[in-house]
N, C-alpha and C positions, 0 to 999 in steps of 0.2 A: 500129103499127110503132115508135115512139117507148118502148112500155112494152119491148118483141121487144129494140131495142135497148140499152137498159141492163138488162135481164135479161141477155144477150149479156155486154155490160162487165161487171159486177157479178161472174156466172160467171168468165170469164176472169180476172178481178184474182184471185181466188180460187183460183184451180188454180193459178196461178204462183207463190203464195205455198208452193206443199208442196215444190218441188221447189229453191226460193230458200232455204228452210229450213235443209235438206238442204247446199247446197252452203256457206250460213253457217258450219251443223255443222262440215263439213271444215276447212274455211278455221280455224278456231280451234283445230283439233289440229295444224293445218301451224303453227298461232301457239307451241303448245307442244314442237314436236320442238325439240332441242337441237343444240346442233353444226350447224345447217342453214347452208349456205353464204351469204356476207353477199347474192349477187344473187340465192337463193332468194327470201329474208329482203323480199328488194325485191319481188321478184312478189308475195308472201302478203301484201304491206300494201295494194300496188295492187289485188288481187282482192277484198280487205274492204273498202276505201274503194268499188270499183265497185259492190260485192253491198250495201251498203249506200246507196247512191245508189238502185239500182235496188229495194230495199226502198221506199223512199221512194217511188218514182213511180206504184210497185204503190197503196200505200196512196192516194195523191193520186187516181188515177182511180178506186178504189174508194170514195172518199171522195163524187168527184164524180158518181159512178154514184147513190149514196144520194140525194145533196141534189138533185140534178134529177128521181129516181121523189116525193121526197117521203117516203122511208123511214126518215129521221132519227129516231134515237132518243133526246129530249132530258128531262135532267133539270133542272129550272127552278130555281132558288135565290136569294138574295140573293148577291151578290154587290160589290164594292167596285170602282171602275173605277182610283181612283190604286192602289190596290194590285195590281191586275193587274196592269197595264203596268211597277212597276217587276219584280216578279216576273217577267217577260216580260224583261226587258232584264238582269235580273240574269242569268238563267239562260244568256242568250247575250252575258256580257260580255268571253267570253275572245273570241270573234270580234269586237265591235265594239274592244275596244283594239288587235287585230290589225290593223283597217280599215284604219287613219289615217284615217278619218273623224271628223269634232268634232260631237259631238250635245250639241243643248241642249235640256234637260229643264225645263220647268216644267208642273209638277203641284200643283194645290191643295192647299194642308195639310191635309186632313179628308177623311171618310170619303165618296165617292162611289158611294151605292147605288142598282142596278139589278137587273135581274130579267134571268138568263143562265143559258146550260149553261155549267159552268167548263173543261171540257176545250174545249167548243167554241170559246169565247172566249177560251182561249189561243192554239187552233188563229189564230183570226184575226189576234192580234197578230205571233204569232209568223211567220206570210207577211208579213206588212205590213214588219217588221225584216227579213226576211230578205230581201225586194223593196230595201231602200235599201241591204242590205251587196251586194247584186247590181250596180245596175245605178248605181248615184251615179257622180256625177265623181270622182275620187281625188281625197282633199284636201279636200273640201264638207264642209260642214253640213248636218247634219239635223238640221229640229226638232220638237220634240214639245214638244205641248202637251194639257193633258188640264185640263178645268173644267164647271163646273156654272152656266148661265145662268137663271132659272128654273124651268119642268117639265122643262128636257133638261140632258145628260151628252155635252159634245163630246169628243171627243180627234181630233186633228189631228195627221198626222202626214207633214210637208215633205222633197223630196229634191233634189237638180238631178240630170239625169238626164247620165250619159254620152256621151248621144248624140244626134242628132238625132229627136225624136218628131214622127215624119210620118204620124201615125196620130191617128186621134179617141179620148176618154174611151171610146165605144163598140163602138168594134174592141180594144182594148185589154184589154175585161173579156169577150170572147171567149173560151172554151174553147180551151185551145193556142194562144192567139196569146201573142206574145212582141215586146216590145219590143225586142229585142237580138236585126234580123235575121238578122244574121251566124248567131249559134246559138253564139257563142263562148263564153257561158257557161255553168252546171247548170243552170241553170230549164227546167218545162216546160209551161210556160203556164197552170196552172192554181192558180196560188196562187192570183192576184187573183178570180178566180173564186169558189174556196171559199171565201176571205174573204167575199165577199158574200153566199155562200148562206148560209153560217153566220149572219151578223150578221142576215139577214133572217128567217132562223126562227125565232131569240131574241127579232123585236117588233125589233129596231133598223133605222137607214138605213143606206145606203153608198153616201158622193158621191165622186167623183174628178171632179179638175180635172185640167186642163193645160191651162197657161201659158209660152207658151215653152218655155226647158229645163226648167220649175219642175213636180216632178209632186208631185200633193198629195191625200192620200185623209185626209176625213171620215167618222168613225162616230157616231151621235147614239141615243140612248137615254134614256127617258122615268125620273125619277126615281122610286126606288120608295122608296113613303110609307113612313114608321116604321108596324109594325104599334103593334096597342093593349099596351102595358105597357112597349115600347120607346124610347119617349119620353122626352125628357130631365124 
């Protein structure tokens, strides 16, 4: 029943994408008429930004569909962990300067290598950032920290959350559960999620704490040796 059912998701994510497609299409020729009246103008941004949200949540539960059959298709590589994460936070710096959120970055000065899929391990970072532009206190800090303690590769990354978390670590990494029960915000519950499958199909951990309003997810990864010639 379990396999019935994300065969089921998997299908479905899939047929909604031809017809999402389709109406993107449009929407970007409504981008191009001229002369279009300014409250046109207003619907066809609103309709992009929606069809685009909604692109998203396609791909997230097709995402989720995969990592829970175990259908993941990963390409292993070396990889560097200070250099992901700022890569990760570069690529979404026009939203965190929008925040007003204060993020404090300390990342080791040297090459931190691990053994990772690199779209997938973007994938991870990039929920984890988008969890603290979500749901932080306006105003907070968040911190990141990324190091190498002998055989492992921490990054640690701190938020204070918005709201009261009256919920455990383990409801929280629920499929479609949502810290922000209101619903007031985009999320749809399964960042935290894919962050975890991901990170776990790569050979890494995934701990989250909560503490008070403090919510705080660890990823840990085994350092990967210099092969032979690579060596200093």
């Amino acid at each position: 029943s379990e396999r019935m059912k994300v065969d089921l998701i998997t299908n479905v994510s899939h047929d909604l994408k031809t017809p999402l497609t389709s109406m993107i299409g449009c929407i970007d020729l409504l981008k191009q008429v001229e002369d279009l009246p300014q409250e046109a103008q207003d619907y066809v941004s609103l309709l992009s930004a929606k069809a685009e949200r909604l692109g998203g949540m396609i791909q997230d539960v097709f995402d989720m569909a995969k990592a829970t059959s175990g259908g993941q298709d990963l390409v292993m590589e070396r990889l560097d962990m200070a250099r992901l994460i700022r890569q990760t936070m570069a690529d979404m710096q026009d939203r965190i300067d929008a925040s007003g959120l204060h993020y404090r970055i300390k990342i080791e000065d040297r090459e931190l290598p691990f053994l990772g899929d690199s779209k997938k391990m973007y994938r991870v970072y990039q929920n984890l950032f988008e969890n603290t532009l979500k749901y932080s206190m306006p105003g907070s800090r968040v911190y990141v920290e990324v190091s190498q303690s002998g055989g492992e590769i921490r990054t640690s990354i701190k938020n204070t959350s918005d709201c009261e978390m009256d919920f455990s670590a383990e409801e929280i990494m629920e499929r479609f559960t949502r810290g922000d029960k209101s619903r007031s915000t985009e999320g749809n519950g399964l960042g935290l999620a894919i962050a975890r499958s991901f990170t776990e199909a790569c050979g890494g951990s995934f701990e989250l704490t909560l503490d008070g309003d403090l919510f705080r997810v660890d990823t840990v990864f085994a350092v990967m040796e210099a092969q032979a010639g690579e060596a200093e």
